[in-house]
PyMOL Python script that loads the backbone (N, CA, C, O; Angstrom):
from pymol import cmd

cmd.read_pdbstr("""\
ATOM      1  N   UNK A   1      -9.840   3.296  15.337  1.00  0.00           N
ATOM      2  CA  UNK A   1      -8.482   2.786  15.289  1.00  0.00           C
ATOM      3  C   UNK A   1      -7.586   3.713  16.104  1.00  0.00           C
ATOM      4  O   UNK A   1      -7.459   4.928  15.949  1.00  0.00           O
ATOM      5  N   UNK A   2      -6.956   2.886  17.048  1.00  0.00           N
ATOM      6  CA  UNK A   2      -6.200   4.204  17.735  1.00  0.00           C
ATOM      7  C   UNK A   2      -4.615   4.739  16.871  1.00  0.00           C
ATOM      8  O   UNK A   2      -3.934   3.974  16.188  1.00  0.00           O
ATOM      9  N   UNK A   3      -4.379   5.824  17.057  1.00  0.00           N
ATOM     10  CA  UNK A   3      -3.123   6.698  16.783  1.00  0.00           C
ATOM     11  C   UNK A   3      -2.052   6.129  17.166  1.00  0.00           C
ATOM     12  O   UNK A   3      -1.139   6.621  16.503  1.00  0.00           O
ATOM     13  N   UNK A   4      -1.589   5.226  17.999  1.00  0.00           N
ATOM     14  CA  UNK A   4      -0.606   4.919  17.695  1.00  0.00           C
ATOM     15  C   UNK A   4      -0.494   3.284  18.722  1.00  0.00           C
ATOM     16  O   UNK A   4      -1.222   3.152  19.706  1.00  0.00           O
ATOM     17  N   UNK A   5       0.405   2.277  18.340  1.00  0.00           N
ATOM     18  CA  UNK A   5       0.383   1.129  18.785  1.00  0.00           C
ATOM     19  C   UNK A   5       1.723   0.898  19.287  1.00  0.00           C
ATOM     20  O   UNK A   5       2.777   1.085  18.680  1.00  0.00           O
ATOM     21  N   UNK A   6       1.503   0.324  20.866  1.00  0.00           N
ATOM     22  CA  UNK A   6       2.831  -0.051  21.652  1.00  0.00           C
ATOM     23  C   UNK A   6       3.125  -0.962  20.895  1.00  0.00           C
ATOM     24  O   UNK A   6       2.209  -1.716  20.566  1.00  0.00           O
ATOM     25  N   UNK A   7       4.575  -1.222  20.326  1.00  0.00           N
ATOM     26  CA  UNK A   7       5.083  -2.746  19.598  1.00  0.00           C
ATOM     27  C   UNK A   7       6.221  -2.496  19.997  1.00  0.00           C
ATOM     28  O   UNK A   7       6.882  -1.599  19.473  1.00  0.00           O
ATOM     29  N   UNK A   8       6.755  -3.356  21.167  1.00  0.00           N
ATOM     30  CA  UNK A   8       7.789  -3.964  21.717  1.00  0.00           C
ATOM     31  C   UNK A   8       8.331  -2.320  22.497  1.00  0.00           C
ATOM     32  O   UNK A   8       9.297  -1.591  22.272  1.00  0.00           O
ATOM     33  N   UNK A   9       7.228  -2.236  23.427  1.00  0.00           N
ATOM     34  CA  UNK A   9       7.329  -1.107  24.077  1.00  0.00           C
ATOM     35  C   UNK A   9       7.948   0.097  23.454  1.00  0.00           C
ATOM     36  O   UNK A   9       8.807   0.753  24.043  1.00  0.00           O
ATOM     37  N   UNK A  10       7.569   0.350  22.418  1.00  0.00           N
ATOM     38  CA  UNK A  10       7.903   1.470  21.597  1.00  0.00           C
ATOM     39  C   UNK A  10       6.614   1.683  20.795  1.00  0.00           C
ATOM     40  O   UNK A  10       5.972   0.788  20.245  1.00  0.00           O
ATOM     41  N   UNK A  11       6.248   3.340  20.805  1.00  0.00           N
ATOM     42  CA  UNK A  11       5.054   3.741  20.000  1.00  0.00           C
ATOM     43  C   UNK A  11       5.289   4.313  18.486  1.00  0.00           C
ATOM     44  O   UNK A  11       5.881   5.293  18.033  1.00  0.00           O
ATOM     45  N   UNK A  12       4.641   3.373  17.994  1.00  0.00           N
ATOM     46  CA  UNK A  12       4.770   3.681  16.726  1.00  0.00           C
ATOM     47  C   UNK A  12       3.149   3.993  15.985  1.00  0.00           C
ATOM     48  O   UNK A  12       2.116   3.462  16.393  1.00  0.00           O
ATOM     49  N   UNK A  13       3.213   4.790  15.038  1.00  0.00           N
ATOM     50  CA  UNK A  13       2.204   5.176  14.579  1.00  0.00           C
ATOM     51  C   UNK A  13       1.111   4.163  13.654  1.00  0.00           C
ATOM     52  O   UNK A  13       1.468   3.387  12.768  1.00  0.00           O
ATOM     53  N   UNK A  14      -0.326   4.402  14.126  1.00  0.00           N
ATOM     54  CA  UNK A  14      -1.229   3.789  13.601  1.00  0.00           C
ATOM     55  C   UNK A  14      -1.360   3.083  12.037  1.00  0.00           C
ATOM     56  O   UNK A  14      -1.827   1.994  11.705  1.00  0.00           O
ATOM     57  N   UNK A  15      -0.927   3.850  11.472  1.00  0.00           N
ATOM     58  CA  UNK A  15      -0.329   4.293   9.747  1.00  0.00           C
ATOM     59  C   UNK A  15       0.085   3.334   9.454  1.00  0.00           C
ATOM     60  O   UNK A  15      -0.511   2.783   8.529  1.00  0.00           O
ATOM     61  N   UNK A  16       1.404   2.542  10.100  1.00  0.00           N
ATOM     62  CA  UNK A  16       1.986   1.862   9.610  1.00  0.00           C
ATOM     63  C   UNK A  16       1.351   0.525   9.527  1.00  0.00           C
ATOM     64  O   UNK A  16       1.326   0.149   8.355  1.00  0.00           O
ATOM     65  N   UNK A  17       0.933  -0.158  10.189  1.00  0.00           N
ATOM     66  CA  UNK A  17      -0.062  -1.098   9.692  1.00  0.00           C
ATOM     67  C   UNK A  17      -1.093  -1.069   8.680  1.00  0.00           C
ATOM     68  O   UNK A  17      -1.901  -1.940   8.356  1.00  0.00           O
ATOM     69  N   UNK A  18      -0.926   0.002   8.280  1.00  0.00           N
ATOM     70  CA  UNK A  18      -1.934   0.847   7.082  1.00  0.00           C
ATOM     71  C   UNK A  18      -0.734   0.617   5.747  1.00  0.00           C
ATOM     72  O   UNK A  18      -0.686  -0.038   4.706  1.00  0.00           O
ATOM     73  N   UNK A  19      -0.203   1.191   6.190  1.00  0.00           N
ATOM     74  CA  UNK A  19       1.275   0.998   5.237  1.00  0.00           C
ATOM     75  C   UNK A  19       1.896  -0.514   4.869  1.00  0.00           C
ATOM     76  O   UNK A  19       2.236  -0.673   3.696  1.00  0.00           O
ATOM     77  N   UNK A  20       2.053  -1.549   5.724  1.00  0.00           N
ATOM     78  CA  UNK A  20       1.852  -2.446   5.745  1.00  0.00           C
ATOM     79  C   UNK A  20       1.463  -3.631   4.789  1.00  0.00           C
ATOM     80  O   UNK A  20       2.132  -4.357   4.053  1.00  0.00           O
ATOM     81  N   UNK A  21       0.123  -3.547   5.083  1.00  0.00           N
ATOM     82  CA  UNK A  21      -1.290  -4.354   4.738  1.00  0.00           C
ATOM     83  C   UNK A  21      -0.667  -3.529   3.008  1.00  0.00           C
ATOM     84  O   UNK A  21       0.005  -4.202   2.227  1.00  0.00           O
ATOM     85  N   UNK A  22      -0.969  -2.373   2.766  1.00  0.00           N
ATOM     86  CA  UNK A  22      -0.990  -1.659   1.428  1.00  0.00           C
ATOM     87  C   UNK A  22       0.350  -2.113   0.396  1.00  0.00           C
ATOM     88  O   UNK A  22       0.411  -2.230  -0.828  1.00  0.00           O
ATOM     89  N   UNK A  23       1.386  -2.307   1.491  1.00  0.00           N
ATOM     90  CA  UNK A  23       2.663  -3.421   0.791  1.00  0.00           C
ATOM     91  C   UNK A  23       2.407  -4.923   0.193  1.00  0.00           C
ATOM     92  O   UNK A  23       2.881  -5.609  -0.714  1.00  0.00           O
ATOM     93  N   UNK A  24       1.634  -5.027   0.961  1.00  0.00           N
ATOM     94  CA  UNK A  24       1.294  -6.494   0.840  1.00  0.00           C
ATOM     95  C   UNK A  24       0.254  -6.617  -0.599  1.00  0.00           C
ATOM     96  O   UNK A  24       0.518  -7.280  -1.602  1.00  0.00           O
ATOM     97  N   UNK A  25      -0.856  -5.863  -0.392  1.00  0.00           N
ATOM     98  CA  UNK A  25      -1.834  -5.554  -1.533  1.00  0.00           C
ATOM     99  C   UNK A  25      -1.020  -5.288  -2.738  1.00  0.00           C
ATOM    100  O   UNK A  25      -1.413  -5.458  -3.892  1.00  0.00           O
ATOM    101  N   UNK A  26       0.037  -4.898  -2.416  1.00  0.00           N
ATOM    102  CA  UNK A  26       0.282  -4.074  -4.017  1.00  0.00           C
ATOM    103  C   UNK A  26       1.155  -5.520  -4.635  1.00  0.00           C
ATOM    104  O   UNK A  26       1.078  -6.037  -5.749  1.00  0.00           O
ATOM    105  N   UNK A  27       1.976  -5.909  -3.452  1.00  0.00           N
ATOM    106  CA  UNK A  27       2.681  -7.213  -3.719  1.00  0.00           C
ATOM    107  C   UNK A  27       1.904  -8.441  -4.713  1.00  0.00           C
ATOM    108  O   UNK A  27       2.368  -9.100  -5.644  1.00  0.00           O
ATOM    109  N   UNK A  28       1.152  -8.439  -4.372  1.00  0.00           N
ATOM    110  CA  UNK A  28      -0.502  -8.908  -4.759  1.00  0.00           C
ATOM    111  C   UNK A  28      -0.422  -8.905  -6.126  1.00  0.00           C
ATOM    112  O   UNK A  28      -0.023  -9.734  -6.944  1.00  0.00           O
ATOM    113  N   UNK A  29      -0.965  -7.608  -6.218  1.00  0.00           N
ATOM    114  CA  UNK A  29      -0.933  -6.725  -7.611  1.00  0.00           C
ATOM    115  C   UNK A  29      -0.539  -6.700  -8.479  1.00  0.00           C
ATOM    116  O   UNK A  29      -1.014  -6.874  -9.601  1.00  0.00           O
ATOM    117  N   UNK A  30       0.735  -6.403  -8.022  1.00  0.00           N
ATOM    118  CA  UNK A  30       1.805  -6.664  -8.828  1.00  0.00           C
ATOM    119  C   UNK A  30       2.298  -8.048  -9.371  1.00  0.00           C
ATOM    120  O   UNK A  30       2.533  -7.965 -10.577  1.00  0.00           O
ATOM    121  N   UNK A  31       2.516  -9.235  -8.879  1.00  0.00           N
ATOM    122  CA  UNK A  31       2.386 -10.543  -9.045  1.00  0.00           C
ATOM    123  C   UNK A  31       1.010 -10.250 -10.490  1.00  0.00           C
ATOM    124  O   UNK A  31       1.094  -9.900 -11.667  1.00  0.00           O
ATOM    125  N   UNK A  32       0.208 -10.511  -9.850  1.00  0.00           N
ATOM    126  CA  UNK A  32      -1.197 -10.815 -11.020  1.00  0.00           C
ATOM    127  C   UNK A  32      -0.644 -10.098 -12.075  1.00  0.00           C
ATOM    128  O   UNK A  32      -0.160 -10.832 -12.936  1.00  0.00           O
ATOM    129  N   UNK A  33      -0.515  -8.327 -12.396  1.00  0.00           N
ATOM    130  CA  UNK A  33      -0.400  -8.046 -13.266  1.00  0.00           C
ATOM    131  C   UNK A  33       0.834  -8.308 -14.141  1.00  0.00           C
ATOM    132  O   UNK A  33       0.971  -8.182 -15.358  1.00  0.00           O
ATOM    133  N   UNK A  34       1.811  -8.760 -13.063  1.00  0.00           N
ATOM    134  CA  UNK A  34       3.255  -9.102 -14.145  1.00  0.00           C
ATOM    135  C   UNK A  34       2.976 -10.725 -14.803  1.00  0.00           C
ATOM    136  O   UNK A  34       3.504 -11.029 -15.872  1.00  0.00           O
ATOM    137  N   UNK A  35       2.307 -11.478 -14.228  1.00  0.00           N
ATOM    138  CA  UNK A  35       2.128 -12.759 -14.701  1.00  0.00           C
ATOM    139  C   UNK A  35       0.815 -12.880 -15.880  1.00  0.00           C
ATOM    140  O   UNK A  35       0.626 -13.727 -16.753  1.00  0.00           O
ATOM    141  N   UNK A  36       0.293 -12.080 -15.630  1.00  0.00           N
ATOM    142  CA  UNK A  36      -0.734 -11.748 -17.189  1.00  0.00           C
ATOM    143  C   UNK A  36      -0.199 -10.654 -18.442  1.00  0.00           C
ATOM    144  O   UNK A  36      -0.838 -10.168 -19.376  1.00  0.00           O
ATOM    145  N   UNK A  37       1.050 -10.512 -18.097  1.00  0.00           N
ATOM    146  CA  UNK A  37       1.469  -9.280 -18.555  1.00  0.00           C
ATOM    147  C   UNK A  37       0.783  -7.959 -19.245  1.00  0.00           C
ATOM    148  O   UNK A  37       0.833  -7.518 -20.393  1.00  0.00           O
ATOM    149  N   UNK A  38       0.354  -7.673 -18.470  1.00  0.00           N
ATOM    150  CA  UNK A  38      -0.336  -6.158 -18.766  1.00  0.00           C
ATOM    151  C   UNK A  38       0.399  -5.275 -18.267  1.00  0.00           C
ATOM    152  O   UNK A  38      -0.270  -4.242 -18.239  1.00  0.00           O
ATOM    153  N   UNK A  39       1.426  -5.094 -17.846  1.00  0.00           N
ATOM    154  CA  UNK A  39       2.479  -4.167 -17.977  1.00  0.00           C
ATOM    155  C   UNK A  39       2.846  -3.385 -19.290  1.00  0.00           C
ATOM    156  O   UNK A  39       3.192  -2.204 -19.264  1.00  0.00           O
ATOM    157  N   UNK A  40       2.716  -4.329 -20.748  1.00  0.00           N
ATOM    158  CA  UNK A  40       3.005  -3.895 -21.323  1.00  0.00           C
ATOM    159  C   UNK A  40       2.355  -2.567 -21.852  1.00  0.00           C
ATOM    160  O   UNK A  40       2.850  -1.637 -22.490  1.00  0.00           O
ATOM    161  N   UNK A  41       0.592  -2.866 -21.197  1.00  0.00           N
ATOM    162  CA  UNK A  41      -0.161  -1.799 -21.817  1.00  0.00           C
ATOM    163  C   UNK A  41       0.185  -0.092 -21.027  1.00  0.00           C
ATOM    164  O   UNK A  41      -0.281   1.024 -21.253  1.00  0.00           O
ATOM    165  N   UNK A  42       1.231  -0.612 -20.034  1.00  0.00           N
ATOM    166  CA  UNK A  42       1.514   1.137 -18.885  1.00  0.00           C
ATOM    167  C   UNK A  42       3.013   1.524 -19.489  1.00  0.00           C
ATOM    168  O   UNK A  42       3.999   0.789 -19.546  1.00  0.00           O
ATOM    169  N   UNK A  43       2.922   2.469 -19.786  1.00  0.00           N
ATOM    170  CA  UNK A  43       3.573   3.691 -20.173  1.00  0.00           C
ATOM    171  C   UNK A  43       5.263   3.784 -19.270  1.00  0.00           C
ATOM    172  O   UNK A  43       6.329   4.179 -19.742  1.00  0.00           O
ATOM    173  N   UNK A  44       5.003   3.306 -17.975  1.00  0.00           N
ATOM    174  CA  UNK A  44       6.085   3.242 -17.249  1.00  0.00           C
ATOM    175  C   UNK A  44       6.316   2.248 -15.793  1.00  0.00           C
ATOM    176  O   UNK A  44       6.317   2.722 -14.657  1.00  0.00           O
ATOM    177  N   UNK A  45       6.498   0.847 -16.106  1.00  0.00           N
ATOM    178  CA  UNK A  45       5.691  -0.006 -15.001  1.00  0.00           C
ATOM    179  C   UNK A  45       6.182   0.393 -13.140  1.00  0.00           C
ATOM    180  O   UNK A  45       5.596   0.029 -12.121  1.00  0.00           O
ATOM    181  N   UNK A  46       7.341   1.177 -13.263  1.00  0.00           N
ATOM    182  CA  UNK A  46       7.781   1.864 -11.989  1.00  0.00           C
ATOM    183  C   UNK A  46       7.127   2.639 -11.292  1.00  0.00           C
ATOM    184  O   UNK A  46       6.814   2.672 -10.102  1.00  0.00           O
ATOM    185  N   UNK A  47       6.906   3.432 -12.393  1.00  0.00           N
ATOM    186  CA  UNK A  47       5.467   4.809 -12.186  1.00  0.00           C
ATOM    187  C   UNK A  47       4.850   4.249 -11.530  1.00  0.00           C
ATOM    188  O   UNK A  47       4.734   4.295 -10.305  1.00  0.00           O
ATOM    189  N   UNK A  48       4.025   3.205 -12.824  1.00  0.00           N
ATOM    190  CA  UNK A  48       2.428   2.768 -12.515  1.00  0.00           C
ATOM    191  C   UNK A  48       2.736   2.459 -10.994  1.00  0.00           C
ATOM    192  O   UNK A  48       2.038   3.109 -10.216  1.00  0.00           O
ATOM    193  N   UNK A  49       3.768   1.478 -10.346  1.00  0.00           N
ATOM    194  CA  UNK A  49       3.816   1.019  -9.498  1.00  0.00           C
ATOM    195  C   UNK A  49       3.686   1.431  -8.083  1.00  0.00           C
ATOM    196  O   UNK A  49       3.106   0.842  -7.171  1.00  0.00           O
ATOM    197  N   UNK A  50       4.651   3.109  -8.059  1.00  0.00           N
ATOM    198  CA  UNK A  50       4.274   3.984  -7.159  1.00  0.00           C
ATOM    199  C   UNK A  50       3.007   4.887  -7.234  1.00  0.00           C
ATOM    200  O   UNK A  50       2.686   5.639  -6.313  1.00  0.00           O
ATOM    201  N   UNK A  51       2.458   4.787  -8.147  1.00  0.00           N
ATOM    202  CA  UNK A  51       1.765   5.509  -7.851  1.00  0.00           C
ATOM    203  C   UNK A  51       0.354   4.463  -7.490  1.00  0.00           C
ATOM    204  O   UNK A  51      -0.185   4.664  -6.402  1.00  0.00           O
ATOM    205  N   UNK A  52      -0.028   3.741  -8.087  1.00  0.00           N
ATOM    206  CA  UNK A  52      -0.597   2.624  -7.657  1.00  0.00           C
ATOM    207  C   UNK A  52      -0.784   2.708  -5.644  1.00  0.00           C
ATOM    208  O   UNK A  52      -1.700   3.118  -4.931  1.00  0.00           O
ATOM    209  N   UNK A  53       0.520   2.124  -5.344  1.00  0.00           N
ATOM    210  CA  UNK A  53       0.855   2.625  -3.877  1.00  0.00           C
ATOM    211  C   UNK A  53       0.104   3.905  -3.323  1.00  0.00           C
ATOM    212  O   UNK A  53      -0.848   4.026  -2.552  1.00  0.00           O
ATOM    213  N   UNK A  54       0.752   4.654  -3.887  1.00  0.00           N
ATOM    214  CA  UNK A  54      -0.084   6.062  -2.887  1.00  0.00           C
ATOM    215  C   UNK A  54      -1.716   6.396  -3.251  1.00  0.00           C
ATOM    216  O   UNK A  54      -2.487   7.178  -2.696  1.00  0.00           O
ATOM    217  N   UNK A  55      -1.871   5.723  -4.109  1.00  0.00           N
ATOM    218  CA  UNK A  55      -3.620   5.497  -4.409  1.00  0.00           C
ATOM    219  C   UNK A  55      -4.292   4.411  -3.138  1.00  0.00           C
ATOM    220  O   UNK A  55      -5.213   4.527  -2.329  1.00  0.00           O
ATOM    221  N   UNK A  56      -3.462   3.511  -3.406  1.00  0.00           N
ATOM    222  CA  UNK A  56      -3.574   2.476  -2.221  1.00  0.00           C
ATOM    223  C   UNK A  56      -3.514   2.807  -1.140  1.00  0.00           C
ATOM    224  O   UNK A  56      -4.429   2.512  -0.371  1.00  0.00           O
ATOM    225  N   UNK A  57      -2.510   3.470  -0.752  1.00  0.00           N
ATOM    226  CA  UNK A  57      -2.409   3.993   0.794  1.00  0.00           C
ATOM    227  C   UNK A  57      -3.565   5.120   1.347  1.00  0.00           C
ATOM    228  O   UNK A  57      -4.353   5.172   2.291  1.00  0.00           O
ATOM    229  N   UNK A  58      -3.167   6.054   0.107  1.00  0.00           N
ATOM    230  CA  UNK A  58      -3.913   7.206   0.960  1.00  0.00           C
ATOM    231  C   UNK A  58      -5.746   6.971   0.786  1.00  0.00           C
ATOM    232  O   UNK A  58      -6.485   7.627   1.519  1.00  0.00           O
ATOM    233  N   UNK A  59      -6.351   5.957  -0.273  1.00  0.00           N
ATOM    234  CA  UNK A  59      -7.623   5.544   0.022  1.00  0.00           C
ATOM    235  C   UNK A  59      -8.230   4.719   1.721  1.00  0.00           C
ATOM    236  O   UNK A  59      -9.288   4.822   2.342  1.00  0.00           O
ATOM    237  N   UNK A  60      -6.737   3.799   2.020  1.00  0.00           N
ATOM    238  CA  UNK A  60      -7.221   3.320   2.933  1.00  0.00           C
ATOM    239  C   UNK A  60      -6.527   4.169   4.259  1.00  0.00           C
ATOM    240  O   UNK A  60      -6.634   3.786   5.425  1.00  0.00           O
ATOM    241  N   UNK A  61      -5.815   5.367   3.838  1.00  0.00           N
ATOM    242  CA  UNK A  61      -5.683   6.036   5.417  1.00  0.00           C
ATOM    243  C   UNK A  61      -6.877   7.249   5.858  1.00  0.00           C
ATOM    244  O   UNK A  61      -7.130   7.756   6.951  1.00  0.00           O
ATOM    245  N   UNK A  62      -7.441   7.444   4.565  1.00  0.00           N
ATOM    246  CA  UNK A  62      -8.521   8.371   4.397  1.00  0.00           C
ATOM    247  C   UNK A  62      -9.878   7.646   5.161  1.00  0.00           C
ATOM    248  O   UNK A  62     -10.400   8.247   6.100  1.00  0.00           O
ATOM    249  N   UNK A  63     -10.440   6.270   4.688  1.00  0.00           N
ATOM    250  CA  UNK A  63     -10.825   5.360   5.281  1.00  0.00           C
ATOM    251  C   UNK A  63     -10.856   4.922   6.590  1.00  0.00           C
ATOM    252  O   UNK A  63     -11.878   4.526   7.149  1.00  0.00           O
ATOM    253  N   UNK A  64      -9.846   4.978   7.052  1.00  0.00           N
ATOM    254  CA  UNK A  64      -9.596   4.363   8.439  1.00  0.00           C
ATOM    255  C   UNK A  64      -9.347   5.653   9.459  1.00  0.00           C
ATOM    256  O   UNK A  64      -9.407   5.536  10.683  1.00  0.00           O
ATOM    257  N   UNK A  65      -9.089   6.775   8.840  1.00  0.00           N
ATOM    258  CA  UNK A  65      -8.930   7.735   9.844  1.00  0.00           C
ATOM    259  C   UNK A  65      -9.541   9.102   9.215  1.00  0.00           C
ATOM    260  O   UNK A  65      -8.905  10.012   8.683  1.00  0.00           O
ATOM    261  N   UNK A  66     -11.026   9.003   9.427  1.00  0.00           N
ATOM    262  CA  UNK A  66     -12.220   9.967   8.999  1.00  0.00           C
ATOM    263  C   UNK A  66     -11.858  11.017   9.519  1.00  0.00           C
ATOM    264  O   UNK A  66     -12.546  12.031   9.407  1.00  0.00           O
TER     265      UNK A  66
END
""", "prot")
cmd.dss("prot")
cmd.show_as("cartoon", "prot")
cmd.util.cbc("prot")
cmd.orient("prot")
């Protein structure tokens, strides 16, 4: 995967399509788990939420950039 991607002649970093995609997943996520409500079983559903995210992210930036 390269380091960084021309988008609209400006370089922006690889990451963010990493970042991205990981918005979208959690969007996901989040939907399912608020509509089955299992929120109730987390302690703090904001928390859970960010941190969720940076589990998400940094598995798939670890992943994609060995």
């Amino acid at each position: 995967m390269p380091r960084e991607i021309a988008l609209a002649d400006a370089l922006v970093p690889g990451l963010l399509l990493v970042y991205v995609g990981c918005l979208l997943v959690l969007w996901g996520i989040d939907t399912i788990v608020g509509r089955y409500g299992l929120y109730r079983y987390v302690w703090h559903p904001s928390l859970f939420r960010v941190a969720l995210f940076f589990c998400l992210f940094g598995a798939a930036g670890l992943l994609l950039y060995p």
